[in-house]
N, C-alpha and C positions, 0 to 999 in steps of 0.2 A: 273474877270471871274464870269459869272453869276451862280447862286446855282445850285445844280443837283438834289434838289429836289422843290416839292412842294405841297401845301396843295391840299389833292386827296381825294373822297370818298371810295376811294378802302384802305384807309389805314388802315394796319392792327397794331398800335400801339394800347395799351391798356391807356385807363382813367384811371388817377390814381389821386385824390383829393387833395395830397400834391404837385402833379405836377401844377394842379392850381391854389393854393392856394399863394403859392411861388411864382410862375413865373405870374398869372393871365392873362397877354399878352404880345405876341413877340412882340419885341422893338428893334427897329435896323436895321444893315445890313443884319442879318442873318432871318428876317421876319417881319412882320406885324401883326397889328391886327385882319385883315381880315381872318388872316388863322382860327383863332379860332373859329369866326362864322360861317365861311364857315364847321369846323366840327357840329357846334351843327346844322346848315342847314340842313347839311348829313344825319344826324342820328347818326352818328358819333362822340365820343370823343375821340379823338388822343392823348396817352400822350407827350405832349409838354412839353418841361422844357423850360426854357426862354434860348431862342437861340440858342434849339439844334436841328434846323433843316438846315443848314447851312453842307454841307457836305464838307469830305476831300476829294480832286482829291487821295490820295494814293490809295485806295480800287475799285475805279468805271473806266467806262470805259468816251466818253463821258456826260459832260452836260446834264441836260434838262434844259427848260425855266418854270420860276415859274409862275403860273398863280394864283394868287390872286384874291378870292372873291368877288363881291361888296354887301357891308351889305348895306339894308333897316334902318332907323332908329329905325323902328317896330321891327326888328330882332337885332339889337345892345341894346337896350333894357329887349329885353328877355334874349340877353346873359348874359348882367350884373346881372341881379335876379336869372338867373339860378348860376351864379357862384359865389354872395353872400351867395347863399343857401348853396351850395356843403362846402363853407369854410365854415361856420357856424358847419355843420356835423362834417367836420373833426375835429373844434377846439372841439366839444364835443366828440370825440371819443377820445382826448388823443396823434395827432399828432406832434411830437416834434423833436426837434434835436439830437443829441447822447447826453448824458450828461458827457462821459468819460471829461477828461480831453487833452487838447491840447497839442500836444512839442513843446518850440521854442528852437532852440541851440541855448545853450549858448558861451560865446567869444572862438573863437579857438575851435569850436567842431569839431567832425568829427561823423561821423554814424554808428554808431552800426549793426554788423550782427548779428542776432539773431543765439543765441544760441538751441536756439529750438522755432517752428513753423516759419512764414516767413509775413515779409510786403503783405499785402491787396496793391492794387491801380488800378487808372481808370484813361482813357481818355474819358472825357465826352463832345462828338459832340463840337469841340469848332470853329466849321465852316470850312470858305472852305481853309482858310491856319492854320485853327489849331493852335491858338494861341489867341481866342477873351475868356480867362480867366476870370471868375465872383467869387464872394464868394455864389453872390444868386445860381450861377450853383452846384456850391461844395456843397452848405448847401443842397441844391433840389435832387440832386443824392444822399447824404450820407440819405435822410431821406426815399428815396425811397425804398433805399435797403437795411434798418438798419444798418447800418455800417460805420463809418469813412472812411475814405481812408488814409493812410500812404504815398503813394507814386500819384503826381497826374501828367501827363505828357498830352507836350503841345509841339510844334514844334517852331522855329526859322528858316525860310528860308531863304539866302542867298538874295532870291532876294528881298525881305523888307528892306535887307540893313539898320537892328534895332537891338538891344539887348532888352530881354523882360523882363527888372527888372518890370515892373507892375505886371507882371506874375507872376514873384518869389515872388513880397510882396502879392500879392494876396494868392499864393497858402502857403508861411509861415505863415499867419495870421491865415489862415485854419486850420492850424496846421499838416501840410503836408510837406514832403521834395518833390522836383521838382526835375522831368527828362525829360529833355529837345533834344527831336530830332531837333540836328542841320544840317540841309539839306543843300547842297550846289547844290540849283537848284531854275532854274531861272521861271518869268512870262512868261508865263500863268499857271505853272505847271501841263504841259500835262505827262502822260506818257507815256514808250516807243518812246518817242519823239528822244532819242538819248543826245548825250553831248551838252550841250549849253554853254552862255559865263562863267560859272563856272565849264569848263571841266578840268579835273584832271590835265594835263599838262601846263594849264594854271595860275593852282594854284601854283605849283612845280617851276613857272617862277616867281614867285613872284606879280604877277595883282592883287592879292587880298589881300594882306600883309596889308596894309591902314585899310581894314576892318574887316579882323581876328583881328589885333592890338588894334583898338576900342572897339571890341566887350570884348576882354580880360580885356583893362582898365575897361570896365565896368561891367564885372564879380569879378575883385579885388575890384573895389570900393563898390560891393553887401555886399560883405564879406562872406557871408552867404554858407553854403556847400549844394551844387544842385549837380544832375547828369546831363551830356551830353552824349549825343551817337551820335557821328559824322558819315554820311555816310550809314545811316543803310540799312540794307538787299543785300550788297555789290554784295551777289551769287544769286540774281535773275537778271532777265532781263529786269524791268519798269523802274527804274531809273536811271538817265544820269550819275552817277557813278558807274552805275556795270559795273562788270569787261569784261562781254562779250561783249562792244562796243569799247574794244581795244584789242583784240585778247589773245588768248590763254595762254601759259605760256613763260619760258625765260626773261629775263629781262628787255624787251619791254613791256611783255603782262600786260594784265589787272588788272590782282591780285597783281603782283610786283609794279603797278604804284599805286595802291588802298594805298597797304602798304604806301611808301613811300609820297605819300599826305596825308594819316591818322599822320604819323609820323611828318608830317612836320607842320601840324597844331597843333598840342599838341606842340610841341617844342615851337610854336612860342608862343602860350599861354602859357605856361608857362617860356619862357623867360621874359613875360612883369609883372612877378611876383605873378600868380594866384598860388593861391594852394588850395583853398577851391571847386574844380571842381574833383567829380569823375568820371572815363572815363569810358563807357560801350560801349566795340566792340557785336554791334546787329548785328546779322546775320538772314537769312531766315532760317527756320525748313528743308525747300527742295530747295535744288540747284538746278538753271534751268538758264543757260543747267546744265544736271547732269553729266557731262563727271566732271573725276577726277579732271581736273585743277582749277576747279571751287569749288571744297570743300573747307568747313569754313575753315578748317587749312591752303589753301593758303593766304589768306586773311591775316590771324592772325599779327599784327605789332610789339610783341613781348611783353615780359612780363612789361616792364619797362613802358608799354604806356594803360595800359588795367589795371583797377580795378575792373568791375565786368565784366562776361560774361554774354551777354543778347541776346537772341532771341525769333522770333515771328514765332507764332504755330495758326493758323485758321483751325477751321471747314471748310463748304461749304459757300460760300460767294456768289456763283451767281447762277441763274436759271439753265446753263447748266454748272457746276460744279458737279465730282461724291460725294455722300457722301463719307465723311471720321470722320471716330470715333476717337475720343479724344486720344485715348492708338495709333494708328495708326498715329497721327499728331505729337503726343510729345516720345513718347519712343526711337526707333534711333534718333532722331536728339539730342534728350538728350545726348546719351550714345558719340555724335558726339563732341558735344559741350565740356563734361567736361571733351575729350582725350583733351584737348587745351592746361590746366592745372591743376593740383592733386587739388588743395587749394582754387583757386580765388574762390568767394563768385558767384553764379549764378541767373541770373532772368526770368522769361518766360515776356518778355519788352511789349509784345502785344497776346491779347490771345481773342477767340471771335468766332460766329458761327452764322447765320445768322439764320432767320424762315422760313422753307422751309418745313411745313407741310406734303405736298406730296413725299416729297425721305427721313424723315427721324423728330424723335422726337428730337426736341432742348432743352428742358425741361431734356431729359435724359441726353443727350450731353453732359450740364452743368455740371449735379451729376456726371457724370464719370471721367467729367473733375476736378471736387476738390475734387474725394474721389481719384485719382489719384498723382494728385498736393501734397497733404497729405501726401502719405500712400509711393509712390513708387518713386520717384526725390529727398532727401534731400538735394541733394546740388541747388538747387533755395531756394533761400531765399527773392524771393519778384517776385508777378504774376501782371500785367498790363493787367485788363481788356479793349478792344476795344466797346464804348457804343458810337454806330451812325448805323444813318440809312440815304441812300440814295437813289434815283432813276438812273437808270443804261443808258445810250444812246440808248437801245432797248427796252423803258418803263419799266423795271420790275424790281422790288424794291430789294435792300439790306438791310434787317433790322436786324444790330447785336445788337439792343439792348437790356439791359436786360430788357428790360419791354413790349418785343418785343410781349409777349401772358402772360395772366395767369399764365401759367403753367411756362413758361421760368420764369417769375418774380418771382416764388414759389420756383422753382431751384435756381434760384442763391440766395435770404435770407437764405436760408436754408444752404446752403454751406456754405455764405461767416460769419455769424454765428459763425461756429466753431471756438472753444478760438485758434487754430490752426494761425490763420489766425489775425495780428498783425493789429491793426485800428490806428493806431500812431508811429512816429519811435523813434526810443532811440539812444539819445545824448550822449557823452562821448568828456569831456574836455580833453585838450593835459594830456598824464599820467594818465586816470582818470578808471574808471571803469562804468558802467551803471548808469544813472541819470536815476533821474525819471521824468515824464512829469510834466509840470508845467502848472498853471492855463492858460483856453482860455481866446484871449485877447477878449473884447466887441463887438459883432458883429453886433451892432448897428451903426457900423462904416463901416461895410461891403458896396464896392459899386454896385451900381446895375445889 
């Protein structure tokens, strides 16, 4: 599937010197080099992080077609002096990485809920299936935004028919625990497209047993304690496992078949002997449709199959979308979430707000959004920021990044800051009580 974005002079991403510095030029599937000179052509410098322009089908409607640049050599040229220069600046200004220290668990750990404050974490644009994981991405976001990231999540879809250990070593060497959206949905990943050949009754029949089964051999053989969240946002209506493309309630309908294939894939994974997998039932913030049968609690698979409760809470995400304030996006669906259960540990899995100047301040959005996070939810213990931007099937851009303006970029350091907000997670050996983080490994080693 071809990108749904591309190098524009209307974009409104913000320059930011450790984005070039890092990344210097896209490389890859997810872009070219041409995009960059095509901004300094513009007048424009877009912040690019290396390869984060590569969008998720989850958030857009259709595609666009990317149109790449063509640089003059006279103009590839000046790009490179100009962005020799820029990094020269930066390296004298003092731009660095965090210096905290890294966690890797240790053998047989498991993951610590914080006792007071809660994991930081991000998804940062990792393309159009959400899964093209860099260390130079992690290092380029964590330096953007002053902050580590504790939790860093990436997808696994079904229809890649992969397990993503690059991913998990990548994002453990970071010093990050992974939460992995495992989607059971197939190519082209359109949405609202309906069920495809990984529709819920088909899994229940057993067609994919073969491939649940590998993916577990090679979750056990990781070793390593990641999060999944199988199925997510079950109570909306985009994806080919929600519930309202198989009717209503009774023990045909949609919700009871959801259960029942959520249950049935945990089973089988953990019959083939995984245990270092925590399970995160993600739900949407708003049911849609919003008729009763479709609330999170039908959904729900039962306590025995769920270790944390997670769901996603957005701002405004498209042109003709109303605004909605932060306290309006997370408060009931909060209060919705943790009737589920008194104790489970909970996380806001996806969290984000586009720039939309005209119907509303995202910059404010932000601060309300984590003096909220903070002050009034304690049972989240870890928030998953959404950092991508895309172009939408009717030209007009989605851009949730945090670097989306200025002022957005100003909000979120400022927020994410606060000691509140955990930049690494904490280990705990079988029997053991809080470890501390242990040295990062050399990220000289880190690959491109």
């Amino acid at each position: 599937m071809e990108s749904c974005i591309r190098a524009s002079p209307d974009d409104s991403s913000v320059w930011n010197p450790i984005n070039y510095c890092s990344a210097s030029v896209r490389r890859g599937a997810e872009g070219d080099e041409a995009n960059l000179g095509f901004a300094l052509v513009a007048g424009r410098l877009p912040a690019m992080m290396t390869g984060m322009s590569a969008t998720s089908p989850w958030r857009h409607s259709l595609p666009g077609p990317r149109r790449p640049a063509r640089l003059s050599l006279a103009v590839f040229v000046l790009r490179a002096a100009v962005l020799l220069g820029m990094c020269s600046v930066a390296a004298r200004q003092g731009i660095s990485a965090s210096e905290e220290p890294a966690s890797a668990p240790p053998a047989g750990a498991h993951l610590q809920v914080p006792d007071h404050g809660a994991y930081t974490g991000a998804y940062i644009d990792f393309g159009e299936t959400e899964d093209h994981v860099t260390r130079k991405r992690l290092n380029t976001f964590t330096e953007m935004v002053g902050k580590h990231q504790a939790i860093i999540a990436s997808s696994s879809y079904w229809g890649q028919q992969s397990f993503p250990r690059r991913n998990l070593e990548e994002i453990e060497a970071y010093g990050a625990v992974a939460l992995v959206y495992w989607s059971p949905w197939d190519k082209p990943y359109d949405l609202k497209a309906g069920p495809d050949r990984f529709a819920l009754p088909r899994i229940l029949r057993g067609d994919w047993d073969a491939y649940v089964d590998r993916w577990a051999d090679q979750a056990k053989a990781y070793g390593k304690p990641f999060m999944v969240a199988w199925g997510l946002e079950m109570n909306g209506s985009w994806f080919p496992w929600s519930g309202c493309y198989y009717g209503e309630g009774g023990p045909a309908g949609g919700p009871e078949l959801y259960k029942q294939a959520y249950r049935y894939v945990v089973d089988r994974v953990r019959a083939r002997g995984v245990t270092n997998i925590l399970w995160v039932f993600h739900v949407n913030n708003v049911s849609d449709p919003s008729g009763d049968w479709n609330r999170m609690a039908k959904y729900y698979p039962g306590d025995g199959y769920v270790d944390w409760l997670g769901m996603s809470a957005y701002g405004k995400q498209f042109a003709d979308d109303p605004w909605v304030t932060a306290h309006e996006a997370f408060a009931r669906p909060y209060e919705e979430l943790a009737a589920l259960h008194p104790d489970k540990p909970m996380m806001m899995a996806e969290w984000g707000i586009g720039e939309f100047p005209q119907s509303g301040d995202k910059a404010a959005w932000i601060r309300e959004a984590f003096r909220e996070l903070s002050h009034d939810y304690p049972r989240f213990k870890a928030a998953v920021f959404w950092h991508e931007r895309w172009e939408n099937g009717d030209g007009t851009f989605s851009n949730l990044r945090a670097n989306s303006s200025p002022g957005a970029l100003a909000a979120y350091r400022q927020g994410v800051s606060n000691p509140y907000w955990l930049a690494y997670p904490v280990w705990a050996g079988p029997g053991e009580g809080v470890r501390e983080p242990v040295a990062p490994q050399d990220s000289s080693a880190a690959s491109p």
